[in-house]
N, C-alpha and C positions, 0 to 999 in steps of 0.2 A: 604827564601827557595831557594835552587840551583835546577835549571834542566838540566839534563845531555843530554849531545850535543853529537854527536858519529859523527864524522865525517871520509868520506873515509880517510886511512891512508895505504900507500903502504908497511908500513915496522916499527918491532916494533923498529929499531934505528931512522928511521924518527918522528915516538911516543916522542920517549927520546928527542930527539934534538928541539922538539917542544915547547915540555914541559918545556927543559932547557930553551931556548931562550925566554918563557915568566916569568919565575916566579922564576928562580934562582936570588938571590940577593932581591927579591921584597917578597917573599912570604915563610917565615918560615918553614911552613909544606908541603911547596912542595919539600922543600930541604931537611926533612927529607923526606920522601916516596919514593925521588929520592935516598937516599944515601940505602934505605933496601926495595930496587926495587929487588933483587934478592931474598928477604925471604917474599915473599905475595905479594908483590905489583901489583898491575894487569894494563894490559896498557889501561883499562877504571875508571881507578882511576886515571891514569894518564893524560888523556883526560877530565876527568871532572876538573882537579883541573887547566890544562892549559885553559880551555874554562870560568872555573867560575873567572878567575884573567880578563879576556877580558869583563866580563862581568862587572864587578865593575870599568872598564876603567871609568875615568873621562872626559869628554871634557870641559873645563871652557872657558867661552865668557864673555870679558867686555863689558859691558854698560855705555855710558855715555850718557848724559843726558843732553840736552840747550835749553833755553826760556822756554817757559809754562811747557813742562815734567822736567826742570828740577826743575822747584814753587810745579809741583802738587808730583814729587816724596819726594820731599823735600832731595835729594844727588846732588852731581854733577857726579858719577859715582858708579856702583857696580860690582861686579863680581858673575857671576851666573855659578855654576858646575850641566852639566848633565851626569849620570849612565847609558850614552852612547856614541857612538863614533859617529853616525850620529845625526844631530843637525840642524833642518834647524829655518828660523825665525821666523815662526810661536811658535815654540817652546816656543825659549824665549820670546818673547811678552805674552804668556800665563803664563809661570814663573812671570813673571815684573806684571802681574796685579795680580797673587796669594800675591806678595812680597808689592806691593802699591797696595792697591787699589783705592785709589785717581787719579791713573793715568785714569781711566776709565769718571773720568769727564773730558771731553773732547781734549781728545788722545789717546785714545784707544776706538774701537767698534766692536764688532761681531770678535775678536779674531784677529782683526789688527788695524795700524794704523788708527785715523779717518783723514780725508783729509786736516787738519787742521797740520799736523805733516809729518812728512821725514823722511825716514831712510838712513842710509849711512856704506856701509860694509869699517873699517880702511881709513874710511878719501877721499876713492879714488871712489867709486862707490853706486851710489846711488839706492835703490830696490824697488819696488814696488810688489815683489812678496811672498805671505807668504811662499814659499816655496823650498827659495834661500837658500842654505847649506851653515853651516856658518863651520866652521875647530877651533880646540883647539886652544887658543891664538888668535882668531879676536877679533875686537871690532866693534859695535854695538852699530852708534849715532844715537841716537832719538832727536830729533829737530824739531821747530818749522818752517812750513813751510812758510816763510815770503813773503806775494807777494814785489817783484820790487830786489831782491835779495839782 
């Protein structure tokens, strides 16, 4: 089900231009409604159909997966799409134990890591926070936390 979004707009070629610049080339029936915009079309049909393509935006985050998560996942990596554009880690750790639930023995507790495990945004920085944004195209290593490094 679509819910329609009405957002201030200064000018109905602002409208148009909006609307082009999301869903021409991506969305069939915006390119008709755009093309017989002068015989019906209203510029909140034109706002829903630019707001409902934002909303089916994907963000996909890989995961990979080393030592114990990656025994109890049973992958070395997967890739998870969210039907949103903000995406923090909490997020996917909640995906990842919908998708394994295996990982919840002992790597996963109360909707994070258990302290037994690591996380690491692309290799370069490590998180301890559930609610670090992650951006389309990160990856997201979960790892076992080894004492002595």
């Amino acid at each position: 089900m679509l819910t329609e979004l009405r957002p201030p707009v200064a000018s109905f070629h602002q409208c148009v231009f909006r609307a082009l610049r999301t869903i021409v080339g991506q969305h069939p029936v915006g390119v008709m409604i755009l093309s017989n915009a002068g015989s019906g079309a209203t510029i909140s049909r034109l706002h829903r159909l630019a707001y409902d393509e934002q909303m089916v935006a994907q963000t996909k985050v890989d995961v990979e997966f080393y030592g114990v998560p990656r025994q109890r996942a049973g992958v070395d990596r997967v890739q998870l799409a969210f039907a949103t554009s903000s995406v923090v880690a909490a997020d996917v750790i909640e995906a990842l134990v919908r998708r394994f639930p295996t990982l919840s023995n002992g790597c996963l507790e109360n909707g994070w890591l258990h302290a037994s495990c690591a996380a690491n945004v692309d290799g370069c920085d490590f998180i301890s926070d559930p609610a670090t944004p992650l951006s389309c195209g990160q990856t997201l290593l979960v790892m076992s936390a080894d004492a002595g490094g």
